[in-house]
N, C-alpha and C positions, 0 to 999 in steps of 0.2 A: 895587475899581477906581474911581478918580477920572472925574472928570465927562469934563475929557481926554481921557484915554485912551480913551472910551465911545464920544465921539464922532471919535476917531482911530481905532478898531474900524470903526465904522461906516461912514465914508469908506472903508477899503480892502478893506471888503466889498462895499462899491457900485462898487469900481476893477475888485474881481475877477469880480463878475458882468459888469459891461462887458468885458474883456477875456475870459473865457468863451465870454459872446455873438458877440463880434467871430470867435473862434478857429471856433466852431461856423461861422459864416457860411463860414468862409477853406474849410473843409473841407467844406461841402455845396457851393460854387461850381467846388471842385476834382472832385469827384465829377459834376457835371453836365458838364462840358467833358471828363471825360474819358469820359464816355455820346456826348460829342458827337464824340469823336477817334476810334468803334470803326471807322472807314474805313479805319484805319492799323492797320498789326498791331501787336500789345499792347508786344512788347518794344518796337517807337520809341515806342510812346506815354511807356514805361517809363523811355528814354532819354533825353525831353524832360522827363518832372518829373523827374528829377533834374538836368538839365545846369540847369533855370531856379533849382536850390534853391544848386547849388554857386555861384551867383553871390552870391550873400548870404552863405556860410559861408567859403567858402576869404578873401574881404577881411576878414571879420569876427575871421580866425584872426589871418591877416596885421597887423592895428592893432593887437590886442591882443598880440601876440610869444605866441601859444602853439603849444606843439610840435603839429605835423601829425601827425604818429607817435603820439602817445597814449603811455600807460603798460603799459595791460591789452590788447598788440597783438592777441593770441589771440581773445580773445573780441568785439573789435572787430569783427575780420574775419568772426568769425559770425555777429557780430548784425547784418553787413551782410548777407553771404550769404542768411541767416533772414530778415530781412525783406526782401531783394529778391524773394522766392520771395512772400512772403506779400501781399506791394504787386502782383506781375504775378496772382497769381491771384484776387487784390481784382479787379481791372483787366479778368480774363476773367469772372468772375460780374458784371460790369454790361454786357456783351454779352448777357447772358440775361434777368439779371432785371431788376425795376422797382428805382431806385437806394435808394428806403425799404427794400426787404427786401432788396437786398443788405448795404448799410450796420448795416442792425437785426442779419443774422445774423452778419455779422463784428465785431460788439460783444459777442458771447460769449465772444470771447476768455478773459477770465478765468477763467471756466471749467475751460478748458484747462491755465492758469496756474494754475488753483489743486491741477491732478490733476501737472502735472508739479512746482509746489513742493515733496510728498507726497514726492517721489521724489530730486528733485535738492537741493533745501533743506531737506528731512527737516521740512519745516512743518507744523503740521496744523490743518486744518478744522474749524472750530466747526461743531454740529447746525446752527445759523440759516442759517449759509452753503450748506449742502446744501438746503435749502427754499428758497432764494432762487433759485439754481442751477436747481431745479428748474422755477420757475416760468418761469424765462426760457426753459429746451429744451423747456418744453412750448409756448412760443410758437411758439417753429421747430417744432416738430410739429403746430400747430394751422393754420402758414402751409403745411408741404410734402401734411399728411395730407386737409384741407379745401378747399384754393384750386386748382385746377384749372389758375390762371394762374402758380402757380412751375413754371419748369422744373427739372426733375429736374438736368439737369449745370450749369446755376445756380448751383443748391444745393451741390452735391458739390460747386463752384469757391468757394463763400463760407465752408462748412464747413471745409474747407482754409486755407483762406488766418485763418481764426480760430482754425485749429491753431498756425500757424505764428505766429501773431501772437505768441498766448499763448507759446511760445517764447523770441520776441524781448522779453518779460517779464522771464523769468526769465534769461537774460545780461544785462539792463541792471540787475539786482538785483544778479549777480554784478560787473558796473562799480563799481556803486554811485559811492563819490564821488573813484574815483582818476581817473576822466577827465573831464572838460570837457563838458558836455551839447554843444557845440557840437562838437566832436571826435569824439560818440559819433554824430552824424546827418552829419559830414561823409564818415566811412567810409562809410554808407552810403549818401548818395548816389553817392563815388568809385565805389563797385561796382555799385549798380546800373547806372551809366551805362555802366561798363565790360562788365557782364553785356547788358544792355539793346540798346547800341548793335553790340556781337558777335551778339549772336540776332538782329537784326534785317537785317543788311548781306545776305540771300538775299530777305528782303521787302523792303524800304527803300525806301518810297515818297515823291519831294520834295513838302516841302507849296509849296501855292501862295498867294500874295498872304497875306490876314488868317489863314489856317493856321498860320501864323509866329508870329502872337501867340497866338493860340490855344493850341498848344503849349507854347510857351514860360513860356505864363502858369500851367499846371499846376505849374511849381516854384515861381512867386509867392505861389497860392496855397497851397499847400502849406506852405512853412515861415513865412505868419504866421497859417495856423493853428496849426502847434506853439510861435511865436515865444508868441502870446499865450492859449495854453492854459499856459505854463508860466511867462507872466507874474499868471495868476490863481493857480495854486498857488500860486505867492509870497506873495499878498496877502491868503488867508486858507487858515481850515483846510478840508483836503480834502472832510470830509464838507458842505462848506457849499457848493463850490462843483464838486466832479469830476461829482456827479448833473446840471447844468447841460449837459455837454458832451454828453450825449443827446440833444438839440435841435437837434443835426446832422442827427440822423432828421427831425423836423420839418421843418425849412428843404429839407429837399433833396426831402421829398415835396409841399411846396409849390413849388418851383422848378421838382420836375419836370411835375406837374400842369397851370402854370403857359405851361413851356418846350416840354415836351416830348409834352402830355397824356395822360400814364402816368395808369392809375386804379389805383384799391382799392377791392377790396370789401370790406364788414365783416368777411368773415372774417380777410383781410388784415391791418385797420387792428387786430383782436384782436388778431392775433398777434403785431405787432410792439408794439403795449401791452404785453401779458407779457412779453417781452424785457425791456424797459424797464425796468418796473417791477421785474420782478425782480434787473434787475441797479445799477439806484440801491437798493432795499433792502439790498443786499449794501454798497456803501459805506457807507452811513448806517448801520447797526447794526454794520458793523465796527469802522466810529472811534467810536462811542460805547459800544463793549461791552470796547474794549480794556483 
């Protein structure tokens, strides 16, 4: 590798960790406001981050002339369906729990993902992944079996909603690269909005004055935390920069602490450690054992 190139590396691993940072920030600020919307019933909450994301996606489709319809319409539509399920029931475990341990346990997702690949993508799991796995569910067991302060359907709401996630994995694997990443998140917003603002028209409560923004700004946030979470994949490799996007846990247990004065207690702050950690060792030894 020339000197160059070294320091061409380097620049756009420092692009990526910035963009990273910035993405995690976009997704704990979205998690806090939407702790702060539980006045509203979940589906309008549900209905607002997506009508504020399709403001960015549908002009975005539009300048660049890409088909709205997509290619892989089928699995589009699921992986809207699966993740509107898996986003409202994000959205009802932070009506229970503190936004760190919700967030922490719907970051197990892979998990999920890696028991339904077994099955749908006939992939299999390295011995080290099953150890890493492990250590992350023992943190959600050291948060539900120890702390006193998870609630039980919390749990059973974040647990779900990291089902479903993982899911929504493995159809965007089945996408792969016949569709337009921006196509595969406009479906999903189109549905959730359509599922979202349908379940909500028996609740539907008008927000008033700064409500407005509040609201609204749940899709802001929202799509540039994925905007620049997958402008850091771009800029280097995975294992150098996906472990980074766990710092959403961080920010958003400082925000809440902060905003909201949610605590933890050690046993807590364990718990969501072993998550962590076991689910960045699971990246990092899988890109470099590949």
């Amino acid at each position: 590798m020339t000197k160059y190139e070294s320091l061409n590396n380097k620049s756009m691993q420092k692009k990526a960790i910035f963009y990273m940072t910035i993405s995690a920030l976009g997704f704990a600020l979205l998690n806090v406001l939407v702790k702060q919307s539980s006045h509203f019933n979940v589906n309008q909450v549900v209905f607002f981050r997506s009508i504020g994301t399709l403001f960015f996606t549908v002009p975005f489709l539009l300048k660049n002339k890409i088909n709205f319809l997509g290619n892989k319409k089928g699995l589009l539509i699921a992986r809207g369906v699966v993740g509107c399920i898996a986003m409202t029931l994000f959205f009802m475990s932070l009506n229970h729990l503190s936004m760190g341990s919700a967030v922490s346990i719907r970051y197990i997702s892979p998990i999920f993902a890696a028991f339904f690949a077994i099955f749908l993508l006939k992939e299999h799991i390295k011995y080290f992944q099953w150890i890493c796995f492990f250590i992350a569910f023992l943190g959600v067991v050291i948060l539900k079996g120890f702390d006193n302060n998870i609630d039980t359907l919390g749990l059973l709401y974040a647990l779900l909603s990291a089902v479903f996630t993982g899911l929504v994995y493995i159809i965007i694997r089945k996408i792969g690269s016949h569709d337009h990443p921006i196509v595969v998140v406009n479906y999903f917003m189109i549905i959730s909005a359509i599922i979202g603002g349908v379940l909500s028209i028996n609740h539907w409560k008008n927000p008033q004055g700064m409500e407005w923004v509040l609201l609204l700004s749940l899709g802001i946030f929202g799509y540039f935390g994925q905007l620049y979470m997958t402008k850091a994949l771009l800029n280097a490799e995975i294992n150098q920069v996906a472990p980074l996007k766990y710092i959403e846990v961080v920010f958003t247990m400082i925000i809440g602490a902060i905003w909201l004065q949610e605590i933890y207690t050690l046993i807590s702050l364990l718990g969501i450690i072993l998550i962590i950690l076991g689910l960045t060792l699971n990246i990092v030894l899988k890109t470099k054992l590949k």
